[in-house]
N, C-alpha and C positions, 0 to 999 in steps of 0.2 A: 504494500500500500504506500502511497506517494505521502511525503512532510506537506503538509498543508499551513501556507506563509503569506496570511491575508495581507495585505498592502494597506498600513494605517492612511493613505494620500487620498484614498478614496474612503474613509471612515470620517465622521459631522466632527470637526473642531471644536463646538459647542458644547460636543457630550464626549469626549476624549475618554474620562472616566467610565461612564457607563462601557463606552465600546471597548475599553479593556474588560471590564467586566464580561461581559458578554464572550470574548473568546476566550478568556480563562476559565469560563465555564464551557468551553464548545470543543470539537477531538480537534482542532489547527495543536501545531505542536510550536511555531514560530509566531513572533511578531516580526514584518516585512517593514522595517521602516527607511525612505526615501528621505535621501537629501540632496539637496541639489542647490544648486549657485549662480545661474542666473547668467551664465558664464560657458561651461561645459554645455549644459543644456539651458534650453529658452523660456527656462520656468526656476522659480523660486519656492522650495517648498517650507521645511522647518532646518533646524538644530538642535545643538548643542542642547537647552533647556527644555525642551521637549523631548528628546529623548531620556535624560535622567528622569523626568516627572513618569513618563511609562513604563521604566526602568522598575520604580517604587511600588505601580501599580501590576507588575505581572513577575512571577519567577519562569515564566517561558523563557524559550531564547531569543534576543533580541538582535536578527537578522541587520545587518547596517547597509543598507547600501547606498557607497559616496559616488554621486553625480558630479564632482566636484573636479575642478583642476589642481594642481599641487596637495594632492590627497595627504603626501606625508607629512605636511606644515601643524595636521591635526590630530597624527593617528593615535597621541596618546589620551589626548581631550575626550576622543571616543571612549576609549577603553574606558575610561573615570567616567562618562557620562552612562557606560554600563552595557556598552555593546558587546555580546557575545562572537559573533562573527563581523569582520569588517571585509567589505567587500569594495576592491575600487577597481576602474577602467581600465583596460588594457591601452585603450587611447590620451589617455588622462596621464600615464606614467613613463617618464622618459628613462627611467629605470626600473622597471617593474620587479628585480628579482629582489632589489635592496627593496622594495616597497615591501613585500610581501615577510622577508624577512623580518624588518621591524613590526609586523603585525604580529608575527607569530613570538616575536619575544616580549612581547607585550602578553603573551597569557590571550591571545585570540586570535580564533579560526581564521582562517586566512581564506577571500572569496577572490576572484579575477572573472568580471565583466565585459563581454561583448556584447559591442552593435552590431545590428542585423548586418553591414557591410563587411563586418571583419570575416576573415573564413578564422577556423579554429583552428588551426596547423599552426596560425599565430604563436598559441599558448603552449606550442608542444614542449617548449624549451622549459620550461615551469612548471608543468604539467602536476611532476611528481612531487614539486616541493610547496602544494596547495591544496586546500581543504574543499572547498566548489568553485564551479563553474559555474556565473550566470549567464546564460543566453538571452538577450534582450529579445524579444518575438514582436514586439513594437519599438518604434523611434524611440527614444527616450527622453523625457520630458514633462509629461502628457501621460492622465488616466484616461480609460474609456475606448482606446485606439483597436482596432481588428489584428487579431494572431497574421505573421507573417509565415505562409505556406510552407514557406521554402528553408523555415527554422527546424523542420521534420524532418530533414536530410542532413543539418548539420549534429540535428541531436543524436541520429545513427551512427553518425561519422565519430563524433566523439565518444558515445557509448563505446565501440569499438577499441579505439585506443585506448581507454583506461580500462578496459578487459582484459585486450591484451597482454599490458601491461603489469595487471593485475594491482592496478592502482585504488587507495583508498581515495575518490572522490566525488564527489556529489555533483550532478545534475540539476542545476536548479531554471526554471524558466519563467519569464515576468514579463507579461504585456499581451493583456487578450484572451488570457485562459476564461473559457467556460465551459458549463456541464455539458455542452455539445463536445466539444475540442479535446478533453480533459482523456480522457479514452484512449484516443491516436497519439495524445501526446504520452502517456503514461507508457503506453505499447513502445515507440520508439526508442524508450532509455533513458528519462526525464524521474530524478527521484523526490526533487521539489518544485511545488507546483506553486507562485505566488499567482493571486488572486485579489483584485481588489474591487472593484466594482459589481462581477458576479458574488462577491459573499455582500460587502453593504448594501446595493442598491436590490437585496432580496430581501422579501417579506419577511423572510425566516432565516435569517444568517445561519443558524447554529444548526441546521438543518440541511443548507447548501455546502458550509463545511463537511457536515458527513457523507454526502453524496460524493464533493468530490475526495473525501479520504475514503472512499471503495472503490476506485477506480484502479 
């Protein structure tokens, strides 16, 4: 069964509290939280003080992922602000291995993010010295956007190499998933599913989470 890693970007600002409530009581095993800078991408979303505040309100894991440019200027700020895994751009890092390192001596998970343009061959060099993969399946920026097709082929491709390989790492993908999608993408070799839109903007969030953790 796939990690289910709702997307706090599409959860009400207003009721922040409630909505950790709600999946602390729902089977998601992650909190998926989005940052970004206005900069890397063409959206602005939270920080630093929002995530400590969600931090207090969930003992889940709190998924990070920096839309940011000069990711390593922050990585420890994360860490203190309570982030279990941090995840930054493959495009974002003009040295990505010293990136990832500092993450992991920091006492957390270590993610490397792709845009739907990059192919994955990118990452092979890093492959084994990382904890997930996110595959971007939309632009990134922006909730609400359509799965990108052709993200199905690269999530084969890399399934593959870290089999091969016999590598411990995770599959995660973010942008688009719904209980239509969720299926083919599970099938392909995808072992985290973020979701933002299809869990909040459903009647029954804690209901669509189960649905899509049976897939």
């Amino acid at each position: 069964m796939p990690i289910i890693a709702p997307s706090l970007l599409s959860a009400n600002f207003l009721k922040l509290g409630e909505e950790s409530q709600m999946l602390n009581e729902s089977a998601a095993e992650w909190f998926h939280l989005d940052v970004m800078d206005g900069s890397f991408v063409p959206n602005i979303s939270f920080g630093l003080p929002v995530i400590a505040a969600i931090r207090k309100a969930t003992n889940k894991i709190c998924d990070v992922h920096l839309m940011i440019e000069q990711p390593d200027r922050y990585t420890e700020d994360f860490r203190k602000a309570g982030a279990d895994i941090l995840t930054v751009h493959i495009e974002a890092c003009r040295h990505l291995h010293r990136n990832v390192q500092q993450i992991k001596a920091l006492g957390m998970k270590a993610g490397v993010a792709l845009n739907p343009h990059t192919p994955v061959e990118m990452l092979y060099d890093v492959l084994g010295d990382i904890d997930l993969v996110c595959l971007m399946s939309v632009n990134p920026g922006f909730g609400g956007q359509q799965f990108i097709p052709g993200t199905l082929d690269k999530i084969r491709t890399l399934r593959k190499r870290i089999d091969e390989n016999k590598l411990d790492v995770l599959i995660e993908i973010d942008g688009g998933v719904t209980l239509e999608n969720a299926p083919e993408i599970v099938k392909a070799g995808a072992d985290v599913l973020v979701a933002g839109n299809t869990v909040f903007r459903s009647s029954d969030p804690k209901a669509t989470i189960s649905l899509l953790k049976g897939f």
